[in-house]
Z-matrix of the N, CA and C atoms (Angstrom, degrees):
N
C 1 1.453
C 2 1.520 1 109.27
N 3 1.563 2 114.17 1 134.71
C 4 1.404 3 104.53 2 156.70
C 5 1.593 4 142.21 3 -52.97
N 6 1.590 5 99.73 4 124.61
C 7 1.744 6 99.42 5 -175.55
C 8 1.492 7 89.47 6 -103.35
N 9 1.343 8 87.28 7 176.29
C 10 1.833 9 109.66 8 -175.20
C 11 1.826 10 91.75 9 -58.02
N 12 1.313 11 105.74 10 126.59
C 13 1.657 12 101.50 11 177.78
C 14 1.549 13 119.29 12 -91.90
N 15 1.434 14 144.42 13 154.08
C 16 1.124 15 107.96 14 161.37
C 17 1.219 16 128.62 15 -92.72
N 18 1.356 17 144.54 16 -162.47
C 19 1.477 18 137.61 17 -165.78
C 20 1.999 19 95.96 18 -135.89
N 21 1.968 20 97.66 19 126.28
C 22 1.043 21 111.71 20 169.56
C 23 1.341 22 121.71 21 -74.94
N 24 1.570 23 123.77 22 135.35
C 25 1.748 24 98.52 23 -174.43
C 26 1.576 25 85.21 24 -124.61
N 27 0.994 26 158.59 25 -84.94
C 28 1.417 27 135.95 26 -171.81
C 29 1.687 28 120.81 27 -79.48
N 30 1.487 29 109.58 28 -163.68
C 31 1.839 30 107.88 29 -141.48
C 32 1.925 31 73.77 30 -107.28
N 33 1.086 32 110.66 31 -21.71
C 34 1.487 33 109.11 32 178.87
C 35 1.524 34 118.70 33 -57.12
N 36 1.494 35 111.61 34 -51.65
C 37 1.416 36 125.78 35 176.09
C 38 1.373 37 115.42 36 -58.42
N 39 1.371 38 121.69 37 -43.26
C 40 1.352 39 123.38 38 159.96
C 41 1.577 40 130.95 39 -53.24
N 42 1.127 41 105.41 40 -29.03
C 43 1.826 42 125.46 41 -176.78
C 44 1.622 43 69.30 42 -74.59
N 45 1.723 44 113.01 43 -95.75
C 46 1.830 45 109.20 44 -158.81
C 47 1.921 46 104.90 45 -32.66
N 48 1.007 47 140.77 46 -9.19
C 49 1.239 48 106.66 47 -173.02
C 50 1.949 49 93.21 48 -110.79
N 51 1.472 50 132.58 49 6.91
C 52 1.213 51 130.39 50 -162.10
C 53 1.357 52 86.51 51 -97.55
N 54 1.387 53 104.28 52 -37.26
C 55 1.831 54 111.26 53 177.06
C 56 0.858 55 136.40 54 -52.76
N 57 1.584 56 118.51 55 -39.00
C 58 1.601 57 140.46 56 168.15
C 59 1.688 58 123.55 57 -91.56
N 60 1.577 59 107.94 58 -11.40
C 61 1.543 60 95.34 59 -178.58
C 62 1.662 61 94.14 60 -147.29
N 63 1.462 62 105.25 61 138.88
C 64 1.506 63 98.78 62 169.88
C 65 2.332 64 98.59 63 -111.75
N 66 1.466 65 87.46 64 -172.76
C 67 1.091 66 73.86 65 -172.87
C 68 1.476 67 130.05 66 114.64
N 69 1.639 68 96.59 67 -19.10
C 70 1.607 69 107.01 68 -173.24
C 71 1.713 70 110.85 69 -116.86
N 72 1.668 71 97.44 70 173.40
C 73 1.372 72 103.72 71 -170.47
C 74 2.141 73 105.18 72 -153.80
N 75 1.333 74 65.48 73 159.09
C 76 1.734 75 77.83 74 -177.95
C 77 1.584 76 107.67 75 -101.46
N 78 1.356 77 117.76 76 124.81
C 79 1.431 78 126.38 77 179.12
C 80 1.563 79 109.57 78 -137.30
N 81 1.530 80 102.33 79 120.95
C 82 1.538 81 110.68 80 -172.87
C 83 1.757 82 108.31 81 -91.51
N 84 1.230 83 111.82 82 111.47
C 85 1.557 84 123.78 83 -173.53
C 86 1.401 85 111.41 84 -154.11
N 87 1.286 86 114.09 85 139.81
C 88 1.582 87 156.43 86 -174.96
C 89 1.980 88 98.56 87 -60.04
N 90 1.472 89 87.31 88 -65.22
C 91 1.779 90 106.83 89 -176.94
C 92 1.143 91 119.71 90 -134.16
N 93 1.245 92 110.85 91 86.44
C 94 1.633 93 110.23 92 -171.15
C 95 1.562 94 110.95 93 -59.01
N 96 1.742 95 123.95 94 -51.96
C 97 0.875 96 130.35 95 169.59
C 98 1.725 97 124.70 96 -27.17
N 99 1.690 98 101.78 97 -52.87
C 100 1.545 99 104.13 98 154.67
C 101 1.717 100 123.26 99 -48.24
N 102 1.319 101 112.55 100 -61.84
C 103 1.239 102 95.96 101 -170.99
C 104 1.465 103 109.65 102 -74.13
N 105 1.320 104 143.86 103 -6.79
C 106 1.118 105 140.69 104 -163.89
C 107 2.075 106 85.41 105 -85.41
N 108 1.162 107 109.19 106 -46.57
C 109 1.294 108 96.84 107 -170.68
C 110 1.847 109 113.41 108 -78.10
N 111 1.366 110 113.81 109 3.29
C 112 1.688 111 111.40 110 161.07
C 113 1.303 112 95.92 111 -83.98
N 114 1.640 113 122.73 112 -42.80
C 115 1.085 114 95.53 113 -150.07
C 116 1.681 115 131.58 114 105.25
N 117 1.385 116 102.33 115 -35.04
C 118 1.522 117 107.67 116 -175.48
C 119 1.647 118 104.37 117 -138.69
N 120 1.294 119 99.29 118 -176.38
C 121 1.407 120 99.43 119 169.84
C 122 1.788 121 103.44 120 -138.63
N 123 1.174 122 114.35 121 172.40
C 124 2.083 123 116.87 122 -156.38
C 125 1.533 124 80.79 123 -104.06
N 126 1.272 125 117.15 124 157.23
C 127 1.372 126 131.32 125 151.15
C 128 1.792 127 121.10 126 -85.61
N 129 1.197 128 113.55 127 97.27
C 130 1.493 129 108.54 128 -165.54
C 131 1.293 130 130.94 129 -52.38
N 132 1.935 131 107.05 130 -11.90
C 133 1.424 132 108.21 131 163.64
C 134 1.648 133 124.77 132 -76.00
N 135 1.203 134 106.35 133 -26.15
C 136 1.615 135 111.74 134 -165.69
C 137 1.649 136 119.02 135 -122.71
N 138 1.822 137 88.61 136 -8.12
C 139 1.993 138 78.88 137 -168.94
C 140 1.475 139 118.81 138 85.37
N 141 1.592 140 121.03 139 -20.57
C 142 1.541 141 100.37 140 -171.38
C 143 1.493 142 99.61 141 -84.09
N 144 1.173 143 96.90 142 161.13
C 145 1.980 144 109.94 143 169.63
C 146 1.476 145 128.83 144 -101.38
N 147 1.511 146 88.14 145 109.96
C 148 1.142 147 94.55 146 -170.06
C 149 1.981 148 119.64 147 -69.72
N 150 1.464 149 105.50 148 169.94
C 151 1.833 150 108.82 149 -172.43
C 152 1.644 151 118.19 150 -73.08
N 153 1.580 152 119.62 151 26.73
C 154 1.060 153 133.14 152 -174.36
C 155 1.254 154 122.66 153 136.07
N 156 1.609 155 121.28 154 152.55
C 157 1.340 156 134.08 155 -161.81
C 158 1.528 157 117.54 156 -57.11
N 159 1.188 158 97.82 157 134.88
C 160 1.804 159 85.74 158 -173.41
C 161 1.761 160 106.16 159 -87.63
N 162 1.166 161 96.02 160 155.99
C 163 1.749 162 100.66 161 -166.22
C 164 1.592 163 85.17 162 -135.32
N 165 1.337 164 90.27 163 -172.81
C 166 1.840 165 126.55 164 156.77
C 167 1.606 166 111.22 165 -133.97
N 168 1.400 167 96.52 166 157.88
C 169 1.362 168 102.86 167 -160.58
C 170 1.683 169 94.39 168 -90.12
N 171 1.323 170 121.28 169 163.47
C 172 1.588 171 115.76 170 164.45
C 173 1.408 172 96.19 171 -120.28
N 174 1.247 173 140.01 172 -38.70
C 175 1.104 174 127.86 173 -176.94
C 176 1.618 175 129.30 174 -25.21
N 177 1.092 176 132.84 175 119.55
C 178 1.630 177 131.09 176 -153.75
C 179 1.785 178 99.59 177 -82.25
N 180 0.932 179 129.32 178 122.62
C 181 1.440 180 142.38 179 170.88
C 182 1.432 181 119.60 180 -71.85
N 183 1.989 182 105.88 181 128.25
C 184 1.308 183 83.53 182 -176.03
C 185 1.484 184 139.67 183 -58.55
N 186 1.511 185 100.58 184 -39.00
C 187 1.868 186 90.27 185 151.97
C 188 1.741 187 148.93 186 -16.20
N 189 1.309 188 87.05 187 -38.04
C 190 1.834 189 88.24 188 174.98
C 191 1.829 190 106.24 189 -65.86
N 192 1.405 191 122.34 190 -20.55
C 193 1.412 192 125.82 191 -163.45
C 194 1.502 193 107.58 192 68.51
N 195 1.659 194 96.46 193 -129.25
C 196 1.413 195 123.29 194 -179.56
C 197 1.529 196 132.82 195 -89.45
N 198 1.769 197 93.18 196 7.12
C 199 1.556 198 103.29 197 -171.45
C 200 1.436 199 107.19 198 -72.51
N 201 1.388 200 122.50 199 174.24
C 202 1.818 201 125.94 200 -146.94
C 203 1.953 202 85.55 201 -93.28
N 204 1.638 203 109.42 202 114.94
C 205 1.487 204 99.87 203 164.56
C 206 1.084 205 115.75 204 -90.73
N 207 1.375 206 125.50 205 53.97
C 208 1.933 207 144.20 206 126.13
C 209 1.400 208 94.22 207 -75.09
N 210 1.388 209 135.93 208 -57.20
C 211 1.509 210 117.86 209 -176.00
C 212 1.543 211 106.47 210 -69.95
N 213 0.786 212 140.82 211 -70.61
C 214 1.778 213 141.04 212 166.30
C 215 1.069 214 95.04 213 10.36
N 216 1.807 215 101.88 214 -87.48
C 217 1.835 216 104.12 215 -173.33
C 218 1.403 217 125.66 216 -46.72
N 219 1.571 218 117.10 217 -47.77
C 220 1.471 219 115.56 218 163.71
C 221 1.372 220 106.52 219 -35.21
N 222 1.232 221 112.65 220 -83.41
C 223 1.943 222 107.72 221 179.05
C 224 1.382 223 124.15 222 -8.84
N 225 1.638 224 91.64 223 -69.01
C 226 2.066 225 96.49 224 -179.61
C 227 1.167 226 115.85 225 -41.99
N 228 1.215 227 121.50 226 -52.10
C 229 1.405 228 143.30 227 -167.07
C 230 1.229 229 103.31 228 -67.60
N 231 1.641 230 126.97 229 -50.88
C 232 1.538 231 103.18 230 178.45
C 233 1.157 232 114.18 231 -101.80
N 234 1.551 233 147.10 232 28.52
C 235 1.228 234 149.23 233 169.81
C 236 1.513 235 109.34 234 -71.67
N 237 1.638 236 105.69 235 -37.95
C 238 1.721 237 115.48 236 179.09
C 239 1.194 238 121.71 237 -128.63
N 240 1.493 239 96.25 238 40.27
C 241 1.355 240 105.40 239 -162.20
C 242 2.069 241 102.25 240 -89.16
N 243 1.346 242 130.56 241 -8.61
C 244 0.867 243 174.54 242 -153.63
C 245 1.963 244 103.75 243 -95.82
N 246 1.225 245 99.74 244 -34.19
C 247 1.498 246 112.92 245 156.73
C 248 1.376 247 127.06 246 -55.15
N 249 1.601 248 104.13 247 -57.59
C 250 1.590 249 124.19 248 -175.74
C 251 1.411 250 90.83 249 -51.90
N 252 1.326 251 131.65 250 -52.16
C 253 1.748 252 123.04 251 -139.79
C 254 1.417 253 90.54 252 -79.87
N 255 1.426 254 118.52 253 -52.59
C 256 1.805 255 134.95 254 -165.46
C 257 1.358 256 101.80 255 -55.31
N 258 1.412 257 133.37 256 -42.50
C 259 1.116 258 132.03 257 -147.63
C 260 1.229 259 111.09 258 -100.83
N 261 1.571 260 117.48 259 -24.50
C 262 1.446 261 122.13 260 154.76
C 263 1.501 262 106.64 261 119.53
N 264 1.166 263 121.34 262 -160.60
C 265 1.625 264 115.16 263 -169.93
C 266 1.608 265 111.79 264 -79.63
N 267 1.622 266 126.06 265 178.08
C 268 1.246 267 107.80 266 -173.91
C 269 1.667 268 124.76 267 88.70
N 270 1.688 269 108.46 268 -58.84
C 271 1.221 270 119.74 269 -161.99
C 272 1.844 271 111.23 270 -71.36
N 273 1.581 272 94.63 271 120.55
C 274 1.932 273 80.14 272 -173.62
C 275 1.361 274 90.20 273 -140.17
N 276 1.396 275 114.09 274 -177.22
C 277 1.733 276 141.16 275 -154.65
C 278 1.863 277 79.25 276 -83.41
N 279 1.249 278 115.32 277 152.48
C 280 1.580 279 128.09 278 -177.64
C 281 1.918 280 87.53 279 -144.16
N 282 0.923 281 136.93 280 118.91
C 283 1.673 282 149.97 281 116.57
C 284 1.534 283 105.92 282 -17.76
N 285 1.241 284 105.82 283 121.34
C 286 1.486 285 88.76 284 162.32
C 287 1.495 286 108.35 285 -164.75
N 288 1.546 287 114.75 286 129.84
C 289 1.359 288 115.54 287 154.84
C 290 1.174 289 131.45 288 -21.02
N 291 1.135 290 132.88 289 167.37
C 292 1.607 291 116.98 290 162.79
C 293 1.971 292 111.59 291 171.11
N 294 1.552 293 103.60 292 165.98
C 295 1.570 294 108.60 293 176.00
C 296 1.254 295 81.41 294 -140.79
N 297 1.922 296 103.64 295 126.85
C 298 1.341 297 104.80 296 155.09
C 299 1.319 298 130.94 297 -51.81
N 300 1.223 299 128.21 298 155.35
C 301 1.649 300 128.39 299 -175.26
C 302 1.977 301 88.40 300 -134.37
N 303 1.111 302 134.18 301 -29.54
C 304 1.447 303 125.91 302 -153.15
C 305 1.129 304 93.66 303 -168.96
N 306 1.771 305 82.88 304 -170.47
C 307 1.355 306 108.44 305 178.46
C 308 1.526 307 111.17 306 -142.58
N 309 1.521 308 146.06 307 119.76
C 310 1.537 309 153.33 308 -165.47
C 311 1.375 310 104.41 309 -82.74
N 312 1.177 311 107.77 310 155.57
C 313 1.538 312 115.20 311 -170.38
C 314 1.937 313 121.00 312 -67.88
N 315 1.262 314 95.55 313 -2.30
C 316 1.527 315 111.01 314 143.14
C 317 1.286 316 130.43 315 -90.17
N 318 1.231 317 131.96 316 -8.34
C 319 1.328 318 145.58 317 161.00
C 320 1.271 319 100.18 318 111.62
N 321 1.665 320 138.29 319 -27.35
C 322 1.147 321 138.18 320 162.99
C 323 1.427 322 128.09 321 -19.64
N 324 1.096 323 122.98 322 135.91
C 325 1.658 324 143.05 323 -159.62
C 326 2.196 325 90.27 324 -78.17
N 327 1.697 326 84.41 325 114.90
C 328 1.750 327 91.27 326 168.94
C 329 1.540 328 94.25 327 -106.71
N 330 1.469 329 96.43 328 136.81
C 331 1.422 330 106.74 329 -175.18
C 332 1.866 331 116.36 330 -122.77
N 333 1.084 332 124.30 331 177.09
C 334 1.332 333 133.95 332 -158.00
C 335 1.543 334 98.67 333 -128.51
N 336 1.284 335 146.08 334 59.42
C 337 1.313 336 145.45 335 -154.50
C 338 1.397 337 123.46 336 -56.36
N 339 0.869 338 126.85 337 155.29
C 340 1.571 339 138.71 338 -163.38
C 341 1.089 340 109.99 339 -111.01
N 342 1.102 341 114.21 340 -65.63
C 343 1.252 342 133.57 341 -161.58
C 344 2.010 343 112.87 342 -167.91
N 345 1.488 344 89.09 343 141.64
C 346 1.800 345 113.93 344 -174.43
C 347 1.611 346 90.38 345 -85.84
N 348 1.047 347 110.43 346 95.22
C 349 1.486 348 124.67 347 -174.30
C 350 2.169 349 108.05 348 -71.64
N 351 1.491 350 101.52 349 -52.67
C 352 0.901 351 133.09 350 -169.55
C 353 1.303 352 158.81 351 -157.26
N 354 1.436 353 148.06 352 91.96
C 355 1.258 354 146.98 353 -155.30
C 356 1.633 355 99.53 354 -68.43
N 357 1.399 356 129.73 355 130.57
C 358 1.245 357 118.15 356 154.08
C 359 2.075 358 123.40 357 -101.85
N 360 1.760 359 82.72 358 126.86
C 361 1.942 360 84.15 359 -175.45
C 362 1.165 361 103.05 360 -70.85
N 363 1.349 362 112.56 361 166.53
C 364 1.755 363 140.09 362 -139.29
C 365 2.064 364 75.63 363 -104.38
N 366 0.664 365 125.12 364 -22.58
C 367 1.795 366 123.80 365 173.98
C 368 1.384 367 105.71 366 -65.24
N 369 1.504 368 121.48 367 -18.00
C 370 1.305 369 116.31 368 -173.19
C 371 1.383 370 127.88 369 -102.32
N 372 1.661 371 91.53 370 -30.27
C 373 1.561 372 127.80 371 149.21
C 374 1.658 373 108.22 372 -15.63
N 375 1.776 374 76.04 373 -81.73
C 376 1.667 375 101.19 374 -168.18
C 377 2.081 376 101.05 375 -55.33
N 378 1.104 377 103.59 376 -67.82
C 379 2.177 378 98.07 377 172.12
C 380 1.245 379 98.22 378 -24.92
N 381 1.226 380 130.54 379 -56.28
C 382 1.889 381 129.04 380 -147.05
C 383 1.880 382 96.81 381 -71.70
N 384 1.336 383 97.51 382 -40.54
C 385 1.856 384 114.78 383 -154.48
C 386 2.024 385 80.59 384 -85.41
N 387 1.153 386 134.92 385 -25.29
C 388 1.916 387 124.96 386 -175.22
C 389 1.759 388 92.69 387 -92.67
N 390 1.395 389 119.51 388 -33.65
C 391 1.362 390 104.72 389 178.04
C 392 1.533 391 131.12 390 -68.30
N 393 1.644 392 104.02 391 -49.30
C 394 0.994 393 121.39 392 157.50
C 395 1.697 394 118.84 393 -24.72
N 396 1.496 395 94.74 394 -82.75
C 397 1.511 396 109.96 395 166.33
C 398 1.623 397 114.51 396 -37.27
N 399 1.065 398 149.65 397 -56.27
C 400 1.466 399 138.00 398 177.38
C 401 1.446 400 118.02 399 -73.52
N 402 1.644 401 116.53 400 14.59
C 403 1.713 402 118.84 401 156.35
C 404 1.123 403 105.58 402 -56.20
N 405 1.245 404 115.72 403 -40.35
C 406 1.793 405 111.25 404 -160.13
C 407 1.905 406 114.55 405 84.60
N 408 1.367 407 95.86 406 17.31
C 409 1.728 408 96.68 407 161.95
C 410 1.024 409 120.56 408 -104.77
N 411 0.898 410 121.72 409 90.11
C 412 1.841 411 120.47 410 161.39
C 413 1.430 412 126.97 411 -29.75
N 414 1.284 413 99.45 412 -38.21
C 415 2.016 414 90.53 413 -172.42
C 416 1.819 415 93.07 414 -116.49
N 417 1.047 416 111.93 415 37.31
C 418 1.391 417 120.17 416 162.38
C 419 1.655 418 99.41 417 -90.30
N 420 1.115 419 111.96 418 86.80
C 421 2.040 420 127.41 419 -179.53
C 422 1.198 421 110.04 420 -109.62
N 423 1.161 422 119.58 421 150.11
C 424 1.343 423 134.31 422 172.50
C 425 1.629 424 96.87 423 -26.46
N 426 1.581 425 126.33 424 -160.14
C 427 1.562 426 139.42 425 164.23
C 428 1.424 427 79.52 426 -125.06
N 429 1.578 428 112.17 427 107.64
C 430 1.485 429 119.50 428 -175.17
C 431 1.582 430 106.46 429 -134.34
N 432 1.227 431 129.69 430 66.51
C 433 1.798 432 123.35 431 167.51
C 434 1.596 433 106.10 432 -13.31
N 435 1.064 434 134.11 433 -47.67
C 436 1.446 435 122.45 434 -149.79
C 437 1.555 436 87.67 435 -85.86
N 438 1.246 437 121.38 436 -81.44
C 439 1.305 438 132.82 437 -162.78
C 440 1.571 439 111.64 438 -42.06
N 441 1.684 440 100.24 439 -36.28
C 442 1.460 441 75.61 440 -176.79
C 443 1.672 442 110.39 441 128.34
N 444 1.097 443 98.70 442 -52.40
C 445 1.410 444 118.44 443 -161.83
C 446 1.765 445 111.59 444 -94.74
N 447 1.500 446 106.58 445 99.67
C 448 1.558 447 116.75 446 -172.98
C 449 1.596 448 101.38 447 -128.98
N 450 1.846 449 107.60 448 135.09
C 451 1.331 450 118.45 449 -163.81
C 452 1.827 451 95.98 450 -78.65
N 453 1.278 452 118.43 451 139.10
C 454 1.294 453 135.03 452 -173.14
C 455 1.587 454 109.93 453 -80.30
């Protein structure tokens, strides 16, 4: 069940909490409380319902090595960040505990939530979206079907 969550305000606070807990995921939703009480989340091509909410993972992979996980988190954050705009007002970054249950017809991790770990503020957004931006990749884009533009 959702508890009172707290609210992330910079990209720093998020790095300190990626540091201390694995286990978590980023899920962009309107009403978490709603979906926590389906339970699932819809597949937007077909309507069926899927066996739990689809997330992203934050957990840092050994692959990244030694690179700074302040950029990591930037990443998560703007890979689906592309959600917030589509989905309309309201819609923000949710923290969240979780046990995988699946996998969504994007291959994305459907999860069984634990716990509302965290709200992330739109201030952190913006850090993730200026860091991002000073890689120097251009076609480093959201994971956006419409636009077009998916990181390789």
């Amino acid at each position: 069940m959702v508890s009172r969550p707290s609210t992330i305000t910079s990209l720093s606070e998020l790095t300190a909490l990626l540091d201390e807990r694995r286990g978590l995921f980023i899920r962009w939703s309107r009403d978490l409380e709603r979906d926590e009480a389906s339970g699932c989340s819809r597949d937007s091509l077909t309507g069926a319902a899927l066996p739990g909410l689809s997330a992203n993972p934050l957990d840092v992979e050994d692959w990244w090595g030694n690179r700074p996980v302040r950029l990591w988190a930037a990443r998560r954050l703007h890979d689906y960040s592309h959600l917030r705009r589509e989905r309309g007002p309201g819609v923000r970054a949710w923290v969240l505990s979780g046990r995988e249950v699946g996998r969504g017809p994007d291959n994305e991790p459907l999860i069984e939530c634990h716990e509302a770990v965290a709200t992330v503020d739109d201030a952190v957004m913006e850090e993730a979206e200026q860091l991002i931006g000073s890689q120097g990749a251009d076609a480093w884009g959201p994971l956006d079907r419409e636009s077009g533009s998916r990181a390789g």
